[in-house]
C-alpha positions as CSV (number, residue, x, y, z in Angstrom):
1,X,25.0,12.6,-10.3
2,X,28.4,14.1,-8.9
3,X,26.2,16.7,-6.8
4,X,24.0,13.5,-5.4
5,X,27.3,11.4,-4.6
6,X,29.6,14.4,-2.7
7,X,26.2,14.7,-0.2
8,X,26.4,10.7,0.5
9,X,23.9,7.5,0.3
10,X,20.7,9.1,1.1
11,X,20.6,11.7,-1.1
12,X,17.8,12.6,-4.2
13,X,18.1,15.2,-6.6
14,X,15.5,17.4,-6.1
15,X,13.6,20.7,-6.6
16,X,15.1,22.9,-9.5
17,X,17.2,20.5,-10.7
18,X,14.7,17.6,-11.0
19,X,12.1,19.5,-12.5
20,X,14.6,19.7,-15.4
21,X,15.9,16.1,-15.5
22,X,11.5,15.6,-15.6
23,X,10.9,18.2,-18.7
24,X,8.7,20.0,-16.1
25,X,10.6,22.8,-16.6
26,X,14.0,24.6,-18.4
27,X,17.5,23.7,-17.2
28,X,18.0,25.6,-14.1
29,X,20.9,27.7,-14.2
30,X,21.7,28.1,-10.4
31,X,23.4,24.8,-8.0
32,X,22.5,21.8,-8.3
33,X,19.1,21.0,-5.7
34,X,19.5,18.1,-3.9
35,X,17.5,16.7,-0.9
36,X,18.8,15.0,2.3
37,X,17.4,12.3,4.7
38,X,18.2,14.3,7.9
39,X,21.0,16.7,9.0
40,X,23.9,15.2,7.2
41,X,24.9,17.3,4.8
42,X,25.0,21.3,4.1
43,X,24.9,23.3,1.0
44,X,28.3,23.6,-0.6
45,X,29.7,25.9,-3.7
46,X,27.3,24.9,-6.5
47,X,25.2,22.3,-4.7
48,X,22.0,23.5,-2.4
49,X,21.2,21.0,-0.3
50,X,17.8,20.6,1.5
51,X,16.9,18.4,4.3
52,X,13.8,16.1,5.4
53,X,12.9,14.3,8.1
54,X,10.9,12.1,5.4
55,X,12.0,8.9,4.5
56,X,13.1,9.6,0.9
57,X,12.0,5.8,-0.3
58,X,8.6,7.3,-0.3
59,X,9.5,10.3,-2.7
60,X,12.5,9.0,-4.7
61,X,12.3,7.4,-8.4
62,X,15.0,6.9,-10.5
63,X,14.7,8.7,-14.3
64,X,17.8,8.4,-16.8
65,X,19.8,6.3,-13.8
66,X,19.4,9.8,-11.8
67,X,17.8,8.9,-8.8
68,X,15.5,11.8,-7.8
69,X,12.4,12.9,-6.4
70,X,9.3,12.0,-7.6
71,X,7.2,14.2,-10.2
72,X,5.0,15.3,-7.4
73,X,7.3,15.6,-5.2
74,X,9.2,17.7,-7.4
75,X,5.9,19.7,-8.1
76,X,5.8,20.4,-4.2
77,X,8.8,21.6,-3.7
78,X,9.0,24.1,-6.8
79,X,5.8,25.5,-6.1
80,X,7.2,28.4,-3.3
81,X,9.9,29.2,-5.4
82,X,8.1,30.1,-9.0
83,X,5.7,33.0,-9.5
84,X,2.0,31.4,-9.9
85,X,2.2,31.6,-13.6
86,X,5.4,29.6,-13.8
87,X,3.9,27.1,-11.7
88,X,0.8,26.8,-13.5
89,X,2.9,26.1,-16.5
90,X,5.1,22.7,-15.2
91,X,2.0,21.8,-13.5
92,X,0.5,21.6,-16.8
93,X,3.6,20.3,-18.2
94,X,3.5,17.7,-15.8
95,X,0.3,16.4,-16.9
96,X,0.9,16.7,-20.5
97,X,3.8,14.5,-20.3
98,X,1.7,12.2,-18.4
99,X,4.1,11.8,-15.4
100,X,1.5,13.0,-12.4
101,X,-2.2,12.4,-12.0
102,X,-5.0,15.2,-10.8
103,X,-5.8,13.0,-7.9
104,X,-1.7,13.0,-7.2
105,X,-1.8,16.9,-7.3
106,X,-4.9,17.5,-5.3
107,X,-3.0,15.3,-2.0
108,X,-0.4,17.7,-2.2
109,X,-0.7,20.7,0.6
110,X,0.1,24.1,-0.7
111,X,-2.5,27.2,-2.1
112,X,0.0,28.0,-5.2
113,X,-0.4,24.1,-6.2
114,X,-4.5,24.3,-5.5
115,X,-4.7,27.7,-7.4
116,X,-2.9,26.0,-10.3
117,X,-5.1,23.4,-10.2
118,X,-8.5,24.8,-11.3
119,X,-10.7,22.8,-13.8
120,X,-10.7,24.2,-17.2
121,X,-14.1,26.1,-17.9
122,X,-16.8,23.9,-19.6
123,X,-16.6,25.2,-22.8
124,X,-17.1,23.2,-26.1
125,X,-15.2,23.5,-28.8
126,X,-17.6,25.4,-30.3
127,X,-18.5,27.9,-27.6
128,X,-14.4,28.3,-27.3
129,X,-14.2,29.3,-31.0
130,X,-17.2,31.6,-30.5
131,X,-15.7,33.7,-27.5
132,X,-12.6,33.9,-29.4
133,X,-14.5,35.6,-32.7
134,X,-16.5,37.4,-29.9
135,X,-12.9,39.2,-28.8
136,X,-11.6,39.5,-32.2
137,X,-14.5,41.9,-33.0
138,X,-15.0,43.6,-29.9
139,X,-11.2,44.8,-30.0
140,X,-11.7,45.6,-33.5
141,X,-9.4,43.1,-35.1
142,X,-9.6,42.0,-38.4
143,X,-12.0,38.8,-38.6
144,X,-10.5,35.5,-39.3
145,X,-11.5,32.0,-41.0
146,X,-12.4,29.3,-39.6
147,X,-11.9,25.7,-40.2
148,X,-10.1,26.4,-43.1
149,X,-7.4,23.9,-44.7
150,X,-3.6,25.0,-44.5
151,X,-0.4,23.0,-46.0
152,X,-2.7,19.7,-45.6
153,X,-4.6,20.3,-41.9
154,X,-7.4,22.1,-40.4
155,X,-6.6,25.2,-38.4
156,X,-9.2,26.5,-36.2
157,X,-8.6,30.4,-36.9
158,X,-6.3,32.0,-40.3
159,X,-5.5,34.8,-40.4
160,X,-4.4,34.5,-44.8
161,X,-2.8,38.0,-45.2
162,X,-1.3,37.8,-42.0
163,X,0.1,34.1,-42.3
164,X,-1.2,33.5,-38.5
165,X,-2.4,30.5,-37.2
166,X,-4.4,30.4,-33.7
167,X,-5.5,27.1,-32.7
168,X,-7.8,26.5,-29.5
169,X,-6.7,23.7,-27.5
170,X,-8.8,21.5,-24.7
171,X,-6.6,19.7,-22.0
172,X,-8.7,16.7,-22.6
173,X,-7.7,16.5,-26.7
174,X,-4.2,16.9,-25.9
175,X,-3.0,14.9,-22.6
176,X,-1.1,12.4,-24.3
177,X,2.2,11.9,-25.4
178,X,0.9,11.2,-28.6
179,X,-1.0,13.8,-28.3
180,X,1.4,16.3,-27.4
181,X,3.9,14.9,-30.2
182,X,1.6,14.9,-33.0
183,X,0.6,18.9,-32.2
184,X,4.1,19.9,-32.6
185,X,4.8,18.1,-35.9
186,X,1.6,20.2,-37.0
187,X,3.1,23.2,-35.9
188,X,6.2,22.6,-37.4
189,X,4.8,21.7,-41.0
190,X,2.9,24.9,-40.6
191,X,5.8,27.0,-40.0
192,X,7.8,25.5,-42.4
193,X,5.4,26.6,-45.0
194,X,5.8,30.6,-43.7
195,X,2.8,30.6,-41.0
196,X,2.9,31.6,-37.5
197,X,1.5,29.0,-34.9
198,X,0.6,30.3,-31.5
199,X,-1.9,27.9,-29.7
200,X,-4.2,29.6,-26.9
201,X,-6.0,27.0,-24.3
202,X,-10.0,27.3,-23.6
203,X,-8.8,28.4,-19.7
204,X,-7.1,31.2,-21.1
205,X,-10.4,32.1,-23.5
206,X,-12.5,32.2,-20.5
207,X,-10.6,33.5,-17.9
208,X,-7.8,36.1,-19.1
209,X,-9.7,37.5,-22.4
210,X,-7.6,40.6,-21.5
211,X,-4.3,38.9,-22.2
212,X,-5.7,36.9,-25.3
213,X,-6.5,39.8,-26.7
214,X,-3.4,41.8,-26.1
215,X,-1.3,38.8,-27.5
216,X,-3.5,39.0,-30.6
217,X,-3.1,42.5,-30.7
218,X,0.8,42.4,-31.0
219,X,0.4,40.4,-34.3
220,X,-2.4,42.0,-35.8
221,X,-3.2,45.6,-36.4
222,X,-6.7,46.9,-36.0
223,X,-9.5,47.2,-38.7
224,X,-10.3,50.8,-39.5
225,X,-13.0,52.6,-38.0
Protein backbone atom coordinates (compact mmCIF):
# COMPACT_ATOMS: atom_id res chain seq x y z
CA UNK A 1 0.00 0.00 0.00
CA UNK A 2 2.99 2.52 0.78
CA UNK A 3 4.50 1.61 -2.80
CA UNK A 4 0.77 2.38 -4.47
CA UNK A 5 0.35 5.78 -2.33
CA UNK A 6 4.26 7.41 -2.96
CA UNK A 7 3.17 6.86 -7.04
CA UNK A 8 -0.22 8.91 -6.45
CA UNK A 9 -4.17 8.45 -7.14
CA UNK A 10 -4.12 6.40 -10.12
CA UNK A 11 -1.96 3.87 -9.23
CA UNK A 12 -2.70 -0.35 -9.03
CA UNK A 13 -0.44 -2.78 -7.76
CA UNK A 14 0.48 -4.89 -10.39
CA UNK A 15 2.56 -7.67 -12.07
CA UNK A 16 4.93 -9.41 -9.54
CA UNK A 17 3.63 -8.08 -6.70
CA UNK A 18 -0.12 -8.80 -7.34
CA UNK A 19 0.33 -12.20 -8.45
CA UNK A 20 1.41 -12.64 -4.75
CA UNK A 21 -1.29 -10.60 -2.93
CA UNK A 22 -3.61 -13.24 -5.60
CA UNK A 23 -1.87 -16.63 -4.42
CA UNK A 24 -0.97 -16.94 -8.18
CA UNK A 25 2.34 -17.11 -7.32
CA UNK A 26 5.23 -16.90 -4.25
CA UNK A 27 6.06 -13.52 -2.66
CA UNK A 28 8.23 -11.79 -5.10
CA UNK A 29 11.40 -10.78 -3.62
CA UNK A 30 12.43 -7.86 -5.97
CA UNK A 31 10.39 -3.93 -5.72
CA UNK A 32 7.32 -3.64 -5.42
CA UNK A 33 5.32 -3.66 -9.22
CA UNK A 34 2.99 -1.10 -9.55
CA UNK A 35 1.14 0.19 -12.65
CA UNK A 36 0.41 3.92 -13.70
CA UNK A 37 -2.44 5.66 -15.67
CA UNK A 38 0.01 7.60 -17.94
CA UNK A 39 3.45 9.24 -17.56
CA UNK A 40 3.22 10.34 -14.05
CA UNK A 41 5.38 8.50 -12.16
CA UNK A 42 8.90 6.72 -12.59
CA UNK A 43 10.39 3.75 -10.93
CA UNK A 44 12.07 4.71 -7.68
CA UNK A 45 14.48 2.59 -5.06
CA UNK A 46 12.36 -0.50 -4.38
CA UNK A 47 9.26 0.38 -6.39
CA UNK A 48 9.06 -0.51 -10.36
CA UNK A 49 6.68 1.37 -11.79
CA UNK A 50 4.91 0.62 -15.13
CA UNK A 51 2.75 2.75 -17.24
CA UNK A 52 -0.53 2.50 -19.45
CA UNK A 53 -2.35 4.33 -21.53
CA UNK A 54 -5.39 2.09 -20.30
CA UNK A 55 -7.85 3.32 -18.16
CA UNK A 56 -7.01 1.37 -15.00
CA UNK A 57 -11.05 1.22 -13.91
CA UNK A 58 -11.20 -1.51 -16.47
CA UNK A 59 -8.32 -3.67 -14.93
CA UNK A 60 -8.25 -2.74 -11.19
CA UNK A 61 -10.03 -4.76 -8.24
CA UNK A 62 -9.53 -4.33 -4.88
CA UNK A 63 -8.33 -7.82 -2.76
CA UNK A 64 -7.43 -7.45 1.19
CA UNK A 65 -8.17 -3.37 0.82
CA UNK A 66 -5.10 -3.55 -1.81
CA UNK A 67 -6.32 -2.10 -4.79
CA UNK A 68 -4.68 -3.89 -7.71
CA UNK A 69 -5.01 -5.37 -11.01
CA UNK A 70 -7.23 -7.78 -11.87
CA UNK A 71 -6.38 -11.68 -11.90
CA UNK A 72 -6.17 -11.58 -15.64
CA UNK A 73 -4.67 -8.69 -15.83
CA UNK A 74 -2.11 -9.84 -13.53
CA UNK A 75 -1.90 -13.10 -15.67
CA UNK A 76 -1.01 -10.76 -18.70
CA UNK A 77 1.45 -8.95 -17.40
CA UNK A 78 3.57 -11.86 -15.77
CA UNK A 79 3.42 -13.94 -18.68
CA UNK A 80 6.81 -12.19 -20.51
CA UNK A 81 8.63 -12.26 -17.52
CA UNK A 82 8.36 -16.14 -16.22
CA UNK A 83 9.85 -19.04 -18.14
CA UNK A 84 6.77 -21.14 -19.82
CA UNK A 85 6.67 -23.60 -17.05
CA UNK A 86 6.33 -20.99 -14.38
CA UNK A 87 3.58 -19.59 -16.20
CA UNK A 88 1.79 -22.58 -16.85
CA UNK A 89 1.86 -23.03 -13.13
CA UNK A 90 -0.10 -19.59 -11.85
CA UNK A 91 -2.14 -20.04 -14.81
CA UNK A 92 -3.27 -23.17 -13.31
CA UNK A 93 -3.13 -21.66 -9.96
CA UNK A 94 -5.30 -19.14 -11.14
CA UNK A 95 -7.97 -21.39 -12.05
CA UNK A 96 -7.71 -23.68 -9.13
CA UNK A 97 -8.38 -20.91 -6.91
CA UNK A 98 -11.21 -20.05 -9.03
CA UNK A 99 -10.27 -16.31 -9.54
CA UNK A 100 -10.16 -16.36 -13.73
CA UNK A 101 -12.24 -18.16 -16.16
CA UNK A 102 -10.86 -20.16 -19.58
CA UNK A 103 -12.93 -17.87 -21.59
CA UNK A 104 -11.10 -14.76 -19.52
CA UNK A 105 -7.74 -16.34 -20.52
CA UNK A 106 -8.37 -17.12 -24.02
CA UNK A 107 -9.25 -12.88 -24.64
CA UNK A 108 -5.96 -12.29 -23.45
CA UNK A 109 -3.24 -11.65 -26.41
CA UNK A 110 0.09 -13.31 -25.88
CA UNK A 111 1.65 -16.97 -27.29
CA UNK A 112 3.19 -17.82 -23.62
CA UNK A 113 -0.52 -17.37 -22.17
CA UNK A 114 -2.17 -19.56 -25.39
CA UNK A 115 0.68 -22.22 -24.97
CA UNK A 116 -0.26 -22.48 -21.30
CA UNK A 117 -3.59 -22.78 -22.15
CA UNK A 118 -3.91 -26.17 -23.87
CA UNK A 119 -6.86 -28.53 -22.97
CA UNK A 120 -5.81 -31.39 -20.89
CA UNK A 121 -5.72 -34.71 -23.03
CA UNK A 122 -8.98 -36.76 -22.95
CA UNK A 123 -8.01 -39.30 -20.88
CA UNK A 124 -10.22 -41.15 -18.35
CA UNK A 125 -9.38 -41.90 -15.19
CA UNK A 126 -8.87 -45.16 -16.16
CA UNK A 127 -6.80 -44.79 -19.35
CA UNK A 128 -4.60 -42.20 -17.02
CA UNK A 129 -3.90 -44.95 -14.50
CA UNK A 130 -3.08 -47.34 -17.28
CA UNK A 131 -0.35 -45.17 -19.06
CA UNK A 132 1.01 -44.52 -15.75
CA UNK A 133 1.43 -48.66 -14.97
CA UNK A 134 2.44 -48.65 -18.79
CA UNK A 135 5.71 -46.29 -17.73
CA UNK A 136 6.25 -47.87 -14.47
CA UNK A 137 7.12 -51.19 -16.36
CA UNK A 138 8.60 -49.94 -19.34
CA UNK A 139 11.40 -48.16 -17.15
CA UNK A 140 11.62 -51.12 -15.12
CA UNK A 141 10.27 -49.83 -11.92
CA UNK A 142 8.90 -51.88 -9.32
CA UNK A 143 4.99 -52.25 -9.91
CA UNK A 144 2.65 -50.62 -7.60
CA UNK A 145 -1.05 -51.11 -6.12
CA UNK A 146 -3.80 -49.68 -7.06
CA UNK A 147 -6.82 -48.50 -5.45
CA UNK A 148 -5.65 -49.56 -2.32
CA UNK A 149 -6.82 -48.06 1.23
CA UNK A 150 -4.12 -46.02 3.18
CA UNK A 151 -4.59 -44.26 6.82
CA UNK A 152 -8.58 -44.29 5.92
CA UNK A 153 -8.60 -43.10 1.94
CA UNK A 154 -8.10 -44.50 -1.42
CA UNK A 155 -4.80 -43.74 -3.17
CA UNK A 156 -4.59 -44.37 -6.81
CA UNK A 157 -0.89 -45.94 -6.88
CA UNK A 158 1.30 -47.42 -3.29
CA UNK A 159 4.15 -47.98 -3.46
CA UNK A 160 3.97 -50.14 0.56
CA UNK A 161 7.79 -50.75 0.98
CA UNK A 162 8.55 -47.60 -0.33
CA UNK A 163 5.76 -45.53 1.69
CA UNK A 164 5.03 -43.50 -1.70
CA UNK A 165 1.88 -42.28 -2.72
CA UNK A 166 1.14 -41.08 -6.43
CA UNK A 167 -2.14 -39.82 -7.06
CA UNK A 168 -3.47 -38.84 -10.73
CA UNK A 169 -5.33 -35.80 -10.69
CA UNK A 170 -7.99 -34.38 -13.62
CA UNK A 171 -8.46 -30.47 -13.67
CA UNK A 172 -12.15 -31.12 -13.79
CA UNK A 173 -12.14 -33.23 -10.10
CA UNK A 174 -10.15 -30.65 -8.52
CA UNK A 175 -11.25 -26.84 -9.70
CA UNK A 176 -12.76 -25.86 -6.61
CA UNK A 177 -11.83 -24.38 -3.56
CA UNK A 178 -13.27 -27.17 -1.84
CA UNK A 179 -11.75 -29.06 -3.99
CA UNK A 180 -8.37 -27.92 -3.72
CA UNK A 181 -8.73 -27.76 0.30
CA UNK A 182 -9.98 -31.18 0.79
CA UNK A 183 -6.77 -32.65 -1.42
CA UNK A 184 -4.35 -31.11 0.79
CA UNK A 185 -5.96 -32.23 4.16
CA UNK A 186 -5.61 -35.84 2.35
CA UNK A 187 -2.07 -35.20 1.74
CA UNK A 188 -1.43 -34.10 5.03
CA UNK A 189 -3.13 -37.07 6.91
CA UNK A 190 -1.04 -39.20 4.60
CA UNK A 191 2.13 -37.72 5.46
CA UNK A 192 1.49 -37.58 8.94
CA UNK A 193 1.21 -41.23 8.96
CA UNK A 194 5.05 -41.59 7.21
CA UNK A 195 3.94 -41.60 3.37
CA UNK A 196 5.13 -39.53 0.62
CA UNK A 197 2.45 -37.70 -1.48
CA UNK A 198 3.44 -36.40 -4.80
CA UNK A 199 0.38 -35.86 -7.15
CA UNK A 200 1.09 -35.96 -11.09
CA UNK A 201 -1.82 -34.40 -13.48
CA UNK A 202 -3.32 -36.53 -16.61
CA UNK A 203 -1.48 -33.49 -18.86
CA UNK A 204 1.68 -34.45 -17.49
CA UNK A 205 0.83 -38.45 -18.10
CA UNK A 206 0.29 -37.75 -21.72
CA UNK A 207 2.45 -35.26 -22.72
CA UNK A 208 5.91 -35.30 -20.65
CA UNK A 209 6.06 -39.22 -19.84
CA UNK A 210 9.83 -38.46 -19.94
CA UNK A 211 9.73 -36.25 -16.82
CA UNK A 212 7.08 -38.48 -15.02
CA UNK A 213 9.25 -41.08 -15.29
CA UNK A 214 12.40 -39.35 -14.21
CA UNK A 215 10.51 -37.92 -11.08
CA UNK A 216 9.53 -41.58 -10.28
CA UNK A 217 12.82 -42.63 -10.88
CA UNK A 218 14.42 -40.34 -8.14
CA UNK A 219 12.14 -42.14 -5.52
CA UNK A 220 12.32 -45.50 -6.57
CA UNK A 221 15.10 -47.72 -7.56
CA UNK A 222 14.76 -50.13 -10.47
CA UNK A 223 13.57 -53.86 -10.39
CA UNK A 224 16.37 -56.24 -11.15
CA UNK A 225 16.91 -57.61 -14.49
Amino acid sequence: MAAVLACGGRTLLSHHSAAAVWSIRLPHGGDIHVTVAGDTSRSRAGIRVHQTTQSLSLVAAVHDGLPLTTPARTLHDIATLLPQHQLDRAVEEAQVLRLVTLEELEQLPGRALKRALHTEPSLTRSEAERRLLDLVRAARLPRPETNVRVAGYEVDFLWRSHRLVVEVDGFAYHATRTAFERDRARDATLQAAGYRVIRLTWRQIAEEPHAVVARLASLLPPCAA
